[in-house]
N, C-alpha and C positions, 0 to 999 in steps of 0.2 A: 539673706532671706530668700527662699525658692519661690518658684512665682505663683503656688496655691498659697501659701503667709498675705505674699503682696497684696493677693486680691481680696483675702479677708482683711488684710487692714486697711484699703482701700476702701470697701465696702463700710466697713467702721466709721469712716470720717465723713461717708454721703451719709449715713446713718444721723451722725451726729448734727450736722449741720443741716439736715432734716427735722431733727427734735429742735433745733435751736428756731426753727422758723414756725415752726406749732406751736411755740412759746414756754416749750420747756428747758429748765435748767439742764447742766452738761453738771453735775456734779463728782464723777468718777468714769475714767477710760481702763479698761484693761484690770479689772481688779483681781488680784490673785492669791490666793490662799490654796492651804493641800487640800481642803474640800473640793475645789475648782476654780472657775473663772468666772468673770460675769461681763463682758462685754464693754455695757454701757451702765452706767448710774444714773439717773437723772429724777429731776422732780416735777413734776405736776402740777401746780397749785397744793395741795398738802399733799399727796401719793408720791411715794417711793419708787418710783419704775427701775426697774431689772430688766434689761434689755439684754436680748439673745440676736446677735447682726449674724444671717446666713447669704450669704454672697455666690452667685452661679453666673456662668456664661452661657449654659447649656442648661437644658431643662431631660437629659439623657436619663438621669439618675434622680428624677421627680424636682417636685416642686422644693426649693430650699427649706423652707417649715418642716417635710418630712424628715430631716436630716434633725429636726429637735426630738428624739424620742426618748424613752423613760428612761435611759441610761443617763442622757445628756439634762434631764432633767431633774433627776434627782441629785447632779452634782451641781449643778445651778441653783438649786433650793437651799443645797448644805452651806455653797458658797453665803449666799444669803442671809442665812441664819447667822453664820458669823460675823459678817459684816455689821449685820445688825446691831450685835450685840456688842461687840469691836465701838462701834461709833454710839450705844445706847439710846438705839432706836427701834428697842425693841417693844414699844405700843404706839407706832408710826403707823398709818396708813400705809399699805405697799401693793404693789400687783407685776405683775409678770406678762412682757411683749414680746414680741419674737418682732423685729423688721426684716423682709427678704429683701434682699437688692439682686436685680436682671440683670447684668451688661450685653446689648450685644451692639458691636463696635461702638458707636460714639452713643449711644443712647443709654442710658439707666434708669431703671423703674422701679421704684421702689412702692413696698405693701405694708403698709403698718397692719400688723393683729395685737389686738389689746384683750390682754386678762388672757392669756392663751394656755395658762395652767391656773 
């Protein structure tokens, strides 16, 4: 793994264990289909969340969220649909978050945005 993978899956697991102390389920890590990828799965009280984890050291090249734009978003959606329909959850409550994670040296900061498409 090079060391921009490390730090997205890095960021992945503060991610996770972020949602797990909001009180949501961890239902799916790393999901993958040729539609695309979806990060995180998780549940809500009955919502479906679609997690998009973007991970920075550096704020050089904008805020992480900017890094989700309609390309990455429309593969995230496809992703979705499948999944949905894969597991027959397709008239499920669902919404779409983006979490950014900051690292700079031992600090991590993390921004939940909820319903972000």
């Amino acid at each position: 793994m090079n060391p921009k993978q490390n730090l997205g899956k890095q960021g992945e697991e503060y991610a996770a264990q972020y949602l797990q102390t909001q009180g949501y389920q961890i239902i799916e890590k790393n999901f993958r289909c040729k539609q695309g990828e979806i990060d995180i799965i998780a549940k809500d009280k009955k919502e479906y969340v679609f997690v998009e984890v973007k991970t920075r050291t550096s704020l050089q090249y904008g805020m992480p969220r900017e890094a989700v734009n309609s390309k990455k978003q429309k593969h995230i959606w496809n992703a979705t649909k499948y999944y949905l329909y894969k597991n027959k959850l397709e008239n499920k409550f669902i919404r779409f978050d983006v979490i950014e994670i900051y690292q700079k040296q031992e600090k991590v900061y993390i921004n939940h945005i909820k319903q972000i498409m």
